[in-house]
N, C-alpha and C positions, 0 to 999 in steps of 0.2 A: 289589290292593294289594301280597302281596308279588311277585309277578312285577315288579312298577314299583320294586322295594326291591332286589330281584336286578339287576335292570340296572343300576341309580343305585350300586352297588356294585363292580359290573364294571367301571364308567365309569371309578370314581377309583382302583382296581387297575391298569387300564392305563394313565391318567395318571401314576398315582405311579412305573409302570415307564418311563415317559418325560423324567420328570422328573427322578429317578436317572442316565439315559445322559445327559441334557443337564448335568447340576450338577458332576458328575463333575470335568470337565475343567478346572471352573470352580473347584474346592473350595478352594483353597490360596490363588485369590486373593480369595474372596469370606472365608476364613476372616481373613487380613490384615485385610478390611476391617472386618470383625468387632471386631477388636481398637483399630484404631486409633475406630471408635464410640465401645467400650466408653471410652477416654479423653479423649476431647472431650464428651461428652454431660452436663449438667449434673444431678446425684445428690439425686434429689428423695426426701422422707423419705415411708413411711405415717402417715396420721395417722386411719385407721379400724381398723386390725388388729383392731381386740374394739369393738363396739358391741352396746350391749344396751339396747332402746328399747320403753317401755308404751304400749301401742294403749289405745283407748276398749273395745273387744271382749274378750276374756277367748275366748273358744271360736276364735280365730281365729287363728294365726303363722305369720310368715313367717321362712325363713332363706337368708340373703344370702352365699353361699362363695364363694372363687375365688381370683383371681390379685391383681396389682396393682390391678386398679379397682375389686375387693371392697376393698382395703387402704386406699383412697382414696391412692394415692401421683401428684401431680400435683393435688389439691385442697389448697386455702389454709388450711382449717382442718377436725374432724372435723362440723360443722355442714353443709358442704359436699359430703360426700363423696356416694358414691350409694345409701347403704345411708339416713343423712338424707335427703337428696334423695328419695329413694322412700319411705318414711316419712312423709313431708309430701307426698308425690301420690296418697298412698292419705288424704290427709285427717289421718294420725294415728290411722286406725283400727282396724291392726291391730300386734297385738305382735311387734316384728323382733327378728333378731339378727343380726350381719353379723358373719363371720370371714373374713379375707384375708391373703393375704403373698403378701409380692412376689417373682417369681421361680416361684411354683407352677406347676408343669406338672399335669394329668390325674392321673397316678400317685401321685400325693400328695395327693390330697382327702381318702381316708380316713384317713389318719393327723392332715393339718390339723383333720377334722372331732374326731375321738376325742379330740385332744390340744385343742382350744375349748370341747366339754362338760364334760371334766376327770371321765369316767365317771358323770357325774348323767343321770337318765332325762328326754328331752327327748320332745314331739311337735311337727310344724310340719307345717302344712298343705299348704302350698307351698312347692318350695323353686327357689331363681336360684342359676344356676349359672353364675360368670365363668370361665372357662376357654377355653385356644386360641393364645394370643397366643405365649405360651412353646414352647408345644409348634409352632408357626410356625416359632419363631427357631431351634431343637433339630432342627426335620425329624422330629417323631416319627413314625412307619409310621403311614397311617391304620386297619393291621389292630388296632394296640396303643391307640390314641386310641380306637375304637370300645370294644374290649371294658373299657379302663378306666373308663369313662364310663356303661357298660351295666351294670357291677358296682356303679359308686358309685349309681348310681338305684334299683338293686337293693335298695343297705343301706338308701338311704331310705325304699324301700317299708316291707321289713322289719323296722326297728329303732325307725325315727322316727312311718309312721303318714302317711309325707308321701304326698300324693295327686294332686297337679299338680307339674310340675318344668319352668322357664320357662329355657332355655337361651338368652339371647340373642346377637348375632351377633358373631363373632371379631373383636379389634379389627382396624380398617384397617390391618394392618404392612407393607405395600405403597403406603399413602401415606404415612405418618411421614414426615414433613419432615426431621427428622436421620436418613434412610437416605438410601445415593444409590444411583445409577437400578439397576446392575447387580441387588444383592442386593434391591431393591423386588421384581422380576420373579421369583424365584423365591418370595421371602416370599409374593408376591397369588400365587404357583401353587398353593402349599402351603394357606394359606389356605382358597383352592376346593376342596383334598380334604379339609380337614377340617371345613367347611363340609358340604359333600355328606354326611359323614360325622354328622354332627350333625344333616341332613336327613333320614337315613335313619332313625335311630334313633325322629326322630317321627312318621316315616311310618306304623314297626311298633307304635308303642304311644302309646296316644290319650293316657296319660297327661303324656305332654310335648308341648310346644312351645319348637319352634324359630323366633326373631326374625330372619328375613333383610332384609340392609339393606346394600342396593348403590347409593352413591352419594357422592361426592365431599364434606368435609367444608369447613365453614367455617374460615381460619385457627384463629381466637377456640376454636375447639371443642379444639385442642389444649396443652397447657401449656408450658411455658421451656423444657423438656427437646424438644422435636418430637416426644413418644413416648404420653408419658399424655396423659389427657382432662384441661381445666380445669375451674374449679369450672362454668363453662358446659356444657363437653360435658357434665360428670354430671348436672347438670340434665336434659338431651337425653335422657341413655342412659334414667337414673329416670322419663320422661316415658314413653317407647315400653315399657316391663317393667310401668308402673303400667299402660297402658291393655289390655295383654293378661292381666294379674291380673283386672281387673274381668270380661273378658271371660269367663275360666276359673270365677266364681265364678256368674258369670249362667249358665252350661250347667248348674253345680253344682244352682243354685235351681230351673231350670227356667222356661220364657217364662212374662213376668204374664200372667193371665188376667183378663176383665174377668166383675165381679159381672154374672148373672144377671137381666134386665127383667121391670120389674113391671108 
């Protein structure tokens, strides 16, 4: 295991050294392009930033952090978003809480997290962690995405009591409809290293899971802006997070066994 952790490591070390000499030449016009995005692209609000949702369960919570899609920015209303949306695929069973803003890179979890409890003692059993997408557009180092990501899992072990940590997959920022073609190709580059990076981390420890998911999206899947998910994509996202929850909870209980023949 780790020697498959060593390589897959190695791998995106000398990508990222490739991707570096290749972006280089590129930087001043991919940064332009940048900008004139940041101005045509239409300025969709959060409408999840704090959700705080009672399960039927009591011994059971989940918490929902991250970026924009924890924020819900690109859903219609907070009924919508994907912190609801998974909330209602887990049946309503268990107690959520969803903290998000938009714009979060990796580096900033722990402070969004400190600054969402507001210092009260929390436990959550499980915790989803949106993150990536930022750190995409940013070009963060995959050496600095790893260890931010390694430390924020850390505090949950330590602080929160959380036991499973469901990382699921970077958004597509190499398909975004309002990117064009140039800056897609570095975006899906970077993407791959911090994907890999993400893959590694649940290589080394059983406690996460990482949702890889390579495949082309249905228009419908993203919202007015070409960037977020609509209220459909979060449906989608909340559908694939619900069903490897269940999954983490059935290893937890252990396979049924069948009563004993009389």
């Amino acid at each position: 295991m780790w020697l498959g952790v060593f390589c897959l490591m190695v791998k995106v070390k000398l990508s990222y050294l490739i991707e570096l000499i290749l972006l280089i030449p590129f930087f001043p016009f991919l940064y332009l392009e940048g900008k004139k995005i940041r101005k045509k692209v239409v300025r969709l609000q959060p409408v999840s930033e704090y959700i705080n949702l009672k399960g039927v369960r009591k011994d059971k919570s989940i918490l929902v952090i991250g970026e924009s899609t924890a924020a819900g920015v690109g859903a219609s209303h907070p009924g919508s978003s994907l912190g609801a949306n998974l909330f209602n695929s887990l049946d309503q069973e268990f107690t959520l809480m969803n903290l998000g803003k938009n714009g979060l890179k990796a580096e900033k979890l722990k402070s969004l997290l400190q600054h969402g409890l507001d210092n009260k003692t929390r436990k959550f059993d499980i915790m989803v962690i949106m993150i990536g997408a930022n750190d995409c557009f940013k070009f963060t180092p995959p050496h600095k995405f790893l260890k931010q990501l390694e430390d924020f899992i850390e505090l949950g072990q330590s602080q929160l009591g959380t036991v499973h940590f469901v990382i699921p997959f970077i958004p597509p920022v190499h398909q975004f409809p309002a990117i064009p073609g140039l800056l897609r190709f570095f975006l899906g580059w970077h993407r791959k290293l911090l994907a890999g990076t993400s893959k590694a981390i649940s290589s080394k420890n059983s406690t996460v899971s990482f949702l890889e998911l390579e495949h082309s999206f249905d228009p419908m899947f993203y919202a007015e802006d070409g960037i977020h998910p609509s209220d459909q994509g979060y449906q989608e996202i909340a559908q694939l997070i619900s069903e490897q929850i269940r999954k983490s909870f059935q290893k937890e209980s252990g396979p049924e066994t069948e009563p004993p023949k009389v």
